[in-house]
PAZAPA-4460 file (N, C-alpha, C; in steps of 0.05 Angstrom, whole numbers, plus 32768, in hexadecimal, padded with zeros to 4 digits):
% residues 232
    n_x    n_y    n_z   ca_x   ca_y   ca_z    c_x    c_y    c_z   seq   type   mol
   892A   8956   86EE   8917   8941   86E6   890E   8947   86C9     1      X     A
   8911   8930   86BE   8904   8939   869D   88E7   8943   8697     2      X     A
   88DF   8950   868B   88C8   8956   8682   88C4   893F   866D     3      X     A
   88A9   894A   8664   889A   892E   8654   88A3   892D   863A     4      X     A
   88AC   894C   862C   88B2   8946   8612   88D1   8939   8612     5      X     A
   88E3   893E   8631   88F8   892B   8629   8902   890E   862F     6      X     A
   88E0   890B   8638   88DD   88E5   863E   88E2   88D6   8628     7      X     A
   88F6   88BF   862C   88F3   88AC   861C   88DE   8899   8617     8      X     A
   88DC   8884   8608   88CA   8880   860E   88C7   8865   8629     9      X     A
   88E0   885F   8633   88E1   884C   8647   88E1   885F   8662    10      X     A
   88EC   8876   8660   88E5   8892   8674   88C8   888D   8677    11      X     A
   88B2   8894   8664   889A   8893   8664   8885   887E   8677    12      X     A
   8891   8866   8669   888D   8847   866D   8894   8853   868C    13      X     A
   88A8   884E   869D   88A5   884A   86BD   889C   8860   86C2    14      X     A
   889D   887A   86BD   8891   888E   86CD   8871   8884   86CF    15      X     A
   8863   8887   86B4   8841   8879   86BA   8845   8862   86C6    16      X     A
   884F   8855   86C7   884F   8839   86D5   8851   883B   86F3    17      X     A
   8863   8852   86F6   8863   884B   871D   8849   885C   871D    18      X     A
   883B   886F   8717   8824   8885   8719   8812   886F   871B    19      X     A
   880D   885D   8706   87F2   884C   8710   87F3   8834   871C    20      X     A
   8816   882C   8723   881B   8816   8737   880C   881F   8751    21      X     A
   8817   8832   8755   8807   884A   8775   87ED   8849   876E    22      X     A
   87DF   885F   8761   87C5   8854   875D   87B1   8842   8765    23      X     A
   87BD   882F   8754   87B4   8814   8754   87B4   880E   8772    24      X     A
   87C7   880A   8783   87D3   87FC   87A2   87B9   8815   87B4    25      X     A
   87B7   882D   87AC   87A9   8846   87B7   878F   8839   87B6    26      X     A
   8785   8829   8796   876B   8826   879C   875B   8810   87A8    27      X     A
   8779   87FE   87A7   8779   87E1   87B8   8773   87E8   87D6    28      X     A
   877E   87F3   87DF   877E   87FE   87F7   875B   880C   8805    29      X     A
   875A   881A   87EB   8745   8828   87EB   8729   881B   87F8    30      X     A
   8725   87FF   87EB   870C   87F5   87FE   8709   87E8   8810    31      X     A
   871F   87E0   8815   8717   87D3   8832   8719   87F3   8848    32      X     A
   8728   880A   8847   8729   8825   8853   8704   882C   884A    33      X     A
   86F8   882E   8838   86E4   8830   8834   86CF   8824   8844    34      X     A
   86D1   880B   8848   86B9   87F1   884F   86BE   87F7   887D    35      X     A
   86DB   8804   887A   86DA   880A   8897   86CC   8826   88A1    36      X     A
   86D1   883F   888C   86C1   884F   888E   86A2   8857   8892    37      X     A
   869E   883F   8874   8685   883F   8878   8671   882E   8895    38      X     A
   867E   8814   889B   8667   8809   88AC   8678   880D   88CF    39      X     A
   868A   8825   88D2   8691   8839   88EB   86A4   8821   88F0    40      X     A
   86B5   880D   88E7   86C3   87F8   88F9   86E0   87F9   88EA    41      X     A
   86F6   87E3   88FA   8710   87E8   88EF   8719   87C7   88F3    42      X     A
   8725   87BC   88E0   8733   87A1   88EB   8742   879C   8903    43      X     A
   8745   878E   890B   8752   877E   892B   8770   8782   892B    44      X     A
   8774   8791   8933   8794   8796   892D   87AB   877B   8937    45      X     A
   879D   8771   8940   87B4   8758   8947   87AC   8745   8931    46      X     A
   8793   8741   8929   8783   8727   8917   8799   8730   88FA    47      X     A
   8796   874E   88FC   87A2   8757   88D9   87BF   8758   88DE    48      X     A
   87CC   8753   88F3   87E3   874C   88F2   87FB   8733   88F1    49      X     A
   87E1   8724   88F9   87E8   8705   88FC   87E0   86F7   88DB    50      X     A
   87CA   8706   88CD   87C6   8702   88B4   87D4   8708   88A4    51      X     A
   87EC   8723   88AE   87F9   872D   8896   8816   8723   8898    52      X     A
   8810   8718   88B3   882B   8707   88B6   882E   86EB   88AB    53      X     A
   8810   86DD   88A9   8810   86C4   8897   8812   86CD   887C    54      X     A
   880B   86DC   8870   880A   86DA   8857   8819   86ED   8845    55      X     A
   881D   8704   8856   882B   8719   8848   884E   8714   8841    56      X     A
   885F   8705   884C   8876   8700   8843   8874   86F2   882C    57      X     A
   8860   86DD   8826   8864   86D1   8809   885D   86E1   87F8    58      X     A
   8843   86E9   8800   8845   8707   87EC   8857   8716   87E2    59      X     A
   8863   871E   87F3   8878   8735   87EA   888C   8721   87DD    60      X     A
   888F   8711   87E2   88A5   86F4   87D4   88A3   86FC   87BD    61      X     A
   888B   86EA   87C2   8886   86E9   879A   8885   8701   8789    62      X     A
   8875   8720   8799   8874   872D   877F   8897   8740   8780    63      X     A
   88A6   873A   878B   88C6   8739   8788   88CF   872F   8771    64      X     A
   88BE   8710   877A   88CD   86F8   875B   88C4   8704   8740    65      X     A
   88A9   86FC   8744   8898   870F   8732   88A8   871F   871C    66      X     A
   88B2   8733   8732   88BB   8747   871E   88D1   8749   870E    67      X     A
   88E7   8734   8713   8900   8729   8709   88F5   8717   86F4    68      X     A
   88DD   8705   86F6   88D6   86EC   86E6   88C5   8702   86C9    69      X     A
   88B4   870A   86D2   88A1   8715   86BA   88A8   8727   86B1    70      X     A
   88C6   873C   86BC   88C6   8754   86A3   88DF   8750   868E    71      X     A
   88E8   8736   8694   88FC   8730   8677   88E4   8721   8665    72      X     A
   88D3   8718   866C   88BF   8710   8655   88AB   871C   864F    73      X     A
   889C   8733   865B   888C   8748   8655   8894   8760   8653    74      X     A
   88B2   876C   8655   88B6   8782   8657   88AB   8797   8671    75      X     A
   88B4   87B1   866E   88AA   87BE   867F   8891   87CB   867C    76      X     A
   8882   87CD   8663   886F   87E2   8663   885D   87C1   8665    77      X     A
   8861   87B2   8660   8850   8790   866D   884E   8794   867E    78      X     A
   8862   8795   868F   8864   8789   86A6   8850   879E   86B7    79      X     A
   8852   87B5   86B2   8841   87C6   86BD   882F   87C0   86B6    80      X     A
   8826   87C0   86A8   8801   87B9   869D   87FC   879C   86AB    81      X     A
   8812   878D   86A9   880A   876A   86B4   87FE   8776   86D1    82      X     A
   8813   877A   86E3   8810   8786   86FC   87F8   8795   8701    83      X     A
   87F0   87A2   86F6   87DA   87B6   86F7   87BD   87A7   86F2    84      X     A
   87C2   87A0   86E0   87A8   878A   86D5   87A0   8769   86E4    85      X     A
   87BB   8766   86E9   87B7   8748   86FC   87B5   8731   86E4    86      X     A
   87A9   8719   86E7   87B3   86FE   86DD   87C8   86F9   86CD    87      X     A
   87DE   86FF   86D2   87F4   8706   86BA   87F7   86DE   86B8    88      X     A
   87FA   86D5   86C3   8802   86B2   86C3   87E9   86A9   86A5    89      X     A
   87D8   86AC   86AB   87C4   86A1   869D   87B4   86A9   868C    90      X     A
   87B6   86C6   8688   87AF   86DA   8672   87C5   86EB   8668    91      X     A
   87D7   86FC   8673   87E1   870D   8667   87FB   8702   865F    92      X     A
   8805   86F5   8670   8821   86E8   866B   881E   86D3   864D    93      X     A
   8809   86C2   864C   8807   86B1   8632   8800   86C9   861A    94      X     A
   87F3   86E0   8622   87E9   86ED   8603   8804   8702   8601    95      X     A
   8819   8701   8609   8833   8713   860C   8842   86FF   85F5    96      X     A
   8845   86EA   8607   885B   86D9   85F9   8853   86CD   85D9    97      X     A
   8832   86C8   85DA   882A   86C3   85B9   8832   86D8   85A9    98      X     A
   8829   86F8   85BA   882C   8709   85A1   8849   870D   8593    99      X     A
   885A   870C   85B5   887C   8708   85A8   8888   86F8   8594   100      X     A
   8878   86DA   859E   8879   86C5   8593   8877   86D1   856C   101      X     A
   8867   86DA   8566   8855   86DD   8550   8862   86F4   853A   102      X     A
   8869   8703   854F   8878   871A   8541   88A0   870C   854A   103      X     A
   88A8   86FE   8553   88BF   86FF   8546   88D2   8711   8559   104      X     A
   88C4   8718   8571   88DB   8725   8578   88DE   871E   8598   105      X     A
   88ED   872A   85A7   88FD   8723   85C4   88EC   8733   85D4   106      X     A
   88E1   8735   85EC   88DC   874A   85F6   88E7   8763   860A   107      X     A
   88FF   875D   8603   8915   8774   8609   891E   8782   85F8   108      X     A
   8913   8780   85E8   891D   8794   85C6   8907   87A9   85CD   109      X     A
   890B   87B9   85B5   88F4   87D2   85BA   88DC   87CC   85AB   110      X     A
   88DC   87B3   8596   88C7   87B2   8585   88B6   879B   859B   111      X     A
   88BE   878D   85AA   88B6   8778   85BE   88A8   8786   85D7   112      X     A
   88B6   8799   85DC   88B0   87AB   85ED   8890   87BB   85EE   113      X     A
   8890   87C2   85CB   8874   87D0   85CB   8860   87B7   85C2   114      X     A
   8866   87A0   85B8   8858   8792   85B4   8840   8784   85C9   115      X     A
   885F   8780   85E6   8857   8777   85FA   8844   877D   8606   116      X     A
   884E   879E   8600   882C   87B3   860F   8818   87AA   8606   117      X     A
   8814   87B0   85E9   87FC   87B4   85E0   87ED   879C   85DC   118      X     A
   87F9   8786   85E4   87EE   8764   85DA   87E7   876D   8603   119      X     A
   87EF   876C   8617   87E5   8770   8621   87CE   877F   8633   120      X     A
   87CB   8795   8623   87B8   87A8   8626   87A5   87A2   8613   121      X     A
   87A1   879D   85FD   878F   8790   85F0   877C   8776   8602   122      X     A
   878B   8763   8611   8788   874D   861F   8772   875F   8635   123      X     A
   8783   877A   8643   8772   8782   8659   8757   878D   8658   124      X     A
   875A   8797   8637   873D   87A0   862E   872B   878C   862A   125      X     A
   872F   8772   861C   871E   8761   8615   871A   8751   862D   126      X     A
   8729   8752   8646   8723   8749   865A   870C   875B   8666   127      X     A
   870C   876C   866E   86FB   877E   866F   86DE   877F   866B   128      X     A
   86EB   877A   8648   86CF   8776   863B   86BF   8764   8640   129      X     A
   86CC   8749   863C   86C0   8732   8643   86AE   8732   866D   130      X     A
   86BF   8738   8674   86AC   8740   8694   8696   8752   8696   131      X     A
   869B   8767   8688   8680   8777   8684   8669   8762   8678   132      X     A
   8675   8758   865F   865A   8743   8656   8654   872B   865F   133      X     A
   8668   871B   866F   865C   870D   868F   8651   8710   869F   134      X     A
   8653   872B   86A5   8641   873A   86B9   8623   873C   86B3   135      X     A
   861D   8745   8695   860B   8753   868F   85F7   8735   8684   136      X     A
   8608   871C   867E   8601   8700   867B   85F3   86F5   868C   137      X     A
   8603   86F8   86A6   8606   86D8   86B3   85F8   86D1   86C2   138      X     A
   85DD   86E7   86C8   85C6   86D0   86D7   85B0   86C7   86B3   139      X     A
   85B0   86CB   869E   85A6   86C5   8690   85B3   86A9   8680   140      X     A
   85CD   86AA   867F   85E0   868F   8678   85EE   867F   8691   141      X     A
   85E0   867F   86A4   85EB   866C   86BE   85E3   865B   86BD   142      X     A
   85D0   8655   86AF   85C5   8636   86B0   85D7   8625   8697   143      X     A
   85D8   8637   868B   85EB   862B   8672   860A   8622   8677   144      X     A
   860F   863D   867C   862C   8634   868E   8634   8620   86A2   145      X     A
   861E   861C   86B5   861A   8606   86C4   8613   85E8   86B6   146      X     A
   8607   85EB   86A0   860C   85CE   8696   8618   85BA   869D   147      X     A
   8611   85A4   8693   862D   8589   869A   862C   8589   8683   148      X     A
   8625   8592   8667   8637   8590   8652   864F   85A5   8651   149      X     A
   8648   85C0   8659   865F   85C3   864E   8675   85CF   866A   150      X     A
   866C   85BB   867F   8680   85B9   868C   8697   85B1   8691   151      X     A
   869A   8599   8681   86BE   8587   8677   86CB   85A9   866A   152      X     A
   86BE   85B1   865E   86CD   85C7   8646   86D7   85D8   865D   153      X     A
   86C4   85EA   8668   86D7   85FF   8677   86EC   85EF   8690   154      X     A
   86EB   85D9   8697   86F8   85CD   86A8   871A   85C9   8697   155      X     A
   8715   85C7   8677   872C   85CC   8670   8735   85E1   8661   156      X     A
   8739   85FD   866C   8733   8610   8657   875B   8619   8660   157      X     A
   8760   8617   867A   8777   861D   867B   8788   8615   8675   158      X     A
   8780   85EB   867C   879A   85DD   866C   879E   85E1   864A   159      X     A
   878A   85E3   8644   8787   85E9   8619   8793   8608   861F   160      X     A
   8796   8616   862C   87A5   8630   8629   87C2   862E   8627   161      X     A
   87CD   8623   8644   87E6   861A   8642   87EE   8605   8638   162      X     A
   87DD   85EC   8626   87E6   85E4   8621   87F6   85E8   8609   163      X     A
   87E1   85F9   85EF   87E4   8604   85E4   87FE   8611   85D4   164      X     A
   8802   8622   85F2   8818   8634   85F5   8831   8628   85FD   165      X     A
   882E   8611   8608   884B   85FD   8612   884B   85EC   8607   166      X     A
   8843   85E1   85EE   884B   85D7   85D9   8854   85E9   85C2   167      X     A
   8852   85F5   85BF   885E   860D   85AD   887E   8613   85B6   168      X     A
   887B   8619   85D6   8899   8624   85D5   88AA   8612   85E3   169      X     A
   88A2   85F5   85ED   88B0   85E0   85F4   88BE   85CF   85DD   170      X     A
   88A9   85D5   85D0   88B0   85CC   85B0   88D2   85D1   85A3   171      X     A
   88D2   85EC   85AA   88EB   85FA   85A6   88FE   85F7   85B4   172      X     A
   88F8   85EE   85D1   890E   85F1   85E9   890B   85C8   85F8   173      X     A
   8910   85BE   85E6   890C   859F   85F1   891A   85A0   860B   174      X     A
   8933   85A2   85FB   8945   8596   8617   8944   85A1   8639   175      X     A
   8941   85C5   8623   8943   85D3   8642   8929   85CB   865A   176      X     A
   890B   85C0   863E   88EA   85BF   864E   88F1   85AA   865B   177      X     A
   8905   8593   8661   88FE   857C   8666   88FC   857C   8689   178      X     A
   8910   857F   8691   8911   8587   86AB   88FC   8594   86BD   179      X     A
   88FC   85B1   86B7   88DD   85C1   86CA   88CA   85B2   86C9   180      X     A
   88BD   85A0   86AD   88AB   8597   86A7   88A4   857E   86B9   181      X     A
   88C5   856B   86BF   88B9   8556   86D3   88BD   8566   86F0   182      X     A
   88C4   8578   86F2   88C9   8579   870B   88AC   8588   8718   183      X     A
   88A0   8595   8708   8889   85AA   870E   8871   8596   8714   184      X     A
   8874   8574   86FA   8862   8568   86F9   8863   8552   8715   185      X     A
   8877   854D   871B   887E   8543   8736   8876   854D   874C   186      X     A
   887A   856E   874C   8871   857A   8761   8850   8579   8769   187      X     A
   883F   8585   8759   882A   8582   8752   8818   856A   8752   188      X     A
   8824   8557   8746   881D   8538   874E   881A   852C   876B   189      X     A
   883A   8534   877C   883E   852B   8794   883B   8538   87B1   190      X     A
   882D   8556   87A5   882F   8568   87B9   880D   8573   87B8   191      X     A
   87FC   856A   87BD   87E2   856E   87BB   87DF   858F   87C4   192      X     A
   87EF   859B   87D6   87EA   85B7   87DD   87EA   85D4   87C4   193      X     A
   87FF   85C3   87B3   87FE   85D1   8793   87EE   85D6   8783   194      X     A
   87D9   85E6   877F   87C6   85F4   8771   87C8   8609   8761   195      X     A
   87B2   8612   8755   87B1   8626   8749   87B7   8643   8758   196      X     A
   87AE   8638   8772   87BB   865C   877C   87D9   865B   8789   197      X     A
   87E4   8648   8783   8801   8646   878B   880F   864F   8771   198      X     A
   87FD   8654   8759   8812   8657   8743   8823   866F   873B   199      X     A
   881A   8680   8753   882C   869A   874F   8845   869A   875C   200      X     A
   8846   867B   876E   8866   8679   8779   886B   8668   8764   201      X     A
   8868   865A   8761   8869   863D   8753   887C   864A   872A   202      X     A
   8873   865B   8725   887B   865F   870A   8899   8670   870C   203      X     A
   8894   8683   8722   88AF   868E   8723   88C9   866F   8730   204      X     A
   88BD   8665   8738   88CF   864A   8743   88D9   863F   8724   205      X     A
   88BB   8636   8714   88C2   8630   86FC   88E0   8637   86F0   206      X     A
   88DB   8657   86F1   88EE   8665   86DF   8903   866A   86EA   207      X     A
   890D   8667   86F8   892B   866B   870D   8938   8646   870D   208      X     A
   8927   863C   870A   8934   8625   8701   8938   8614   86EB   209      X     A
   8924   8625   86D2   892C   8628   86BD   8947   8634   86B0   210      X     A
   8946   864B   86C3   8962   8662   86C0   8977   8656   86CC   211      X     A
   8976   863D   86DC   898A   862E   86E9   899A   8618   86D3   212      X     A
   8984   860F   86CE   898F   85F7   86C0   8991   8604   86A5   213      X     A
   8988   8615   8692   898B   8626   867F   89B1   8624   867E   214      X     A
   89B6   8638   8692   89D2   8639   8699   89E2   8621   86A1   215      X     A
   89DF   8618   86AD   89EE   85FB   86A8   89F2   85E6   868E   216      X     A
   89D9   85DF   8689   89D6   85DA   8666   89EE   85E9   8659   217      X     A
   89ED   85F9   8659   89FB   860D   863E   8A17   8618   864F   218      X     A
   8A19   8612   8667   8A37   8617   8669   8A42   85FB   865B   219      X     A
   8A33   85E2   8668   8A40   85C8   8659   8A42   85BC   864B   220      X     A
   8A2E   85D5   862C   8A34   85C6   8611   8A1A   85B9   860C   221      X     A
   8A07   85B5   861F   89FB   85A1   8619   89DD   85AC   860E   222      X     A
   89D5   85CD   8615   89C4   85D2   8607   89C0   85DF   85EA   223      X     A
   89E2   85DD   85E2   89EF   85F1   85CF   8A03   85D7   85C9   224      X     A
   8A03   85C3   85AA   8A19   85BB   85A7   8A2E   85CE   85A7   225      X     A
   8A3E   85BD   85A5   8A5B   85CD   85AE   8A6D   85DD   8593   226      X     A
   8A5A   85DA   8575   8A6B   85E1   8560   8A56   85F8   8568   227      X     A
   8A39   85FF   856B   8A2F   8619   8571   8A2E   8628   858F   228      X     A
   8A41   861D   859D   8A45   862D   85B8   8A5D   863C   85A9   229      X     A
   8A6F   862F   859D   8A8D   8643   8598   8A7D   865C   857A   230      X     A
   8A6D   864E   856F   8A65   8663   8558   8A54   867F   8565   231      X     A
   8A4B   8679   857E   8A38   868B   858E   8A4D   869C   85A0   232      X     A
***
């Protein structure tokens, strides 16, 4: 087994990464084992099995997909931090791809790689930050917050996020955006059960059928004229 001075630095990257993947799952675990210790009781062993049988296979689904979909665009020392930290769809995944975006590079290179981290760990600190001073706010600014003025605003704080961000890189990718875009908007439209907490199946769907038609496009010339498919 290597020692530390002969870690690379992608050696490095997964070794810490599975240490506080565990961790992390150790301390998840940790309170509900806690909340049974403390008040002398234990969950229904049939109730928590019929619960983990509704819900736990999509679970495990998605953070499968998950892991194929977000670490060719966050890398691995991302993807660990995404994983660890949580909202990667709506916080960490948009401040990954601007910073890539910004600096010019892939995030499977090595300069993409450390960028990825640190635009996302930056994200986890000021997330952080910002909840500490929500906390320390929010019975003094709840009436404010609760407004009806500036209620339209936070009601659109996510679409001005992505929209933001998917005009920028649809911009670039017309032909390939046209497709997911009606088909996601179709879904969504015609399938009332599609929400915001469906979006952790819903994006890896996105992207596998992006990666579908991606490949079809460009085997047939059609996302690549055909004087720059033979130059490529």
């Amino acid at each position: 087994m290597k020692n530390r001075k002969q870690m690379t630095y992608m050696d490095s990257v997964n070794h810490y990464g599975r240490i506080w993947c565990v961790i992390m799952t150790a301390l998840l675990l940790f309170v509900p084992v806690l909340m049974c210790l403390i008040f002398h009781t234990r969950p229904d062993a049939k109730g928590l099995a019929l619960g983990l049988l509704a819900t736990a296979p999509m679970y495990w689904a998605v953070g499968i997909i998950e892991v194929f979909t977000y670490y060719p665009m966050l890398g691995a020392g991302g993807s660990y931090l995404s994983f660890i930290t949580g909202n990667i769809s709506n916080l960490k995944l948009p401040c990954a791809l601007n910073s890539l975006e910004q600096a010019g590079c892939q995030a499977d290179s090595e300069e993409g790689e450390v960028i990825s981290t640190i635009s996302i760990a930056v994200s986890s600190i000021v997330t952080t930050v910002i909840i500490i001073i929500g906390v320390i706010l929010i019975v003094p600014l709840t009436p404010l917050l609760q407004s009806k003025l500036l209620a339209p605003a936070f009601a659109q704080m996510i679409p001005a996020l992505f929209g933001g961000l998917g005009i920028a890189f649809i911009s670039k990718n017309v032909k390939l955006s046209i497709l997911p875009l009606i088909l996601m908007t179709v879904l969504f439209i015609t399938v009332p059960a599609l929400n915001a907490g469906t979006v952790g199946i819903m994006v890896p769907v996105g992207v596998l059928l992006t990666l579908l038609e991606a490949r079809i496009m460009y085997k047939t010339g059609f996302l690549y004229g055909k004087n720059n498919e033979q130059s490529r």
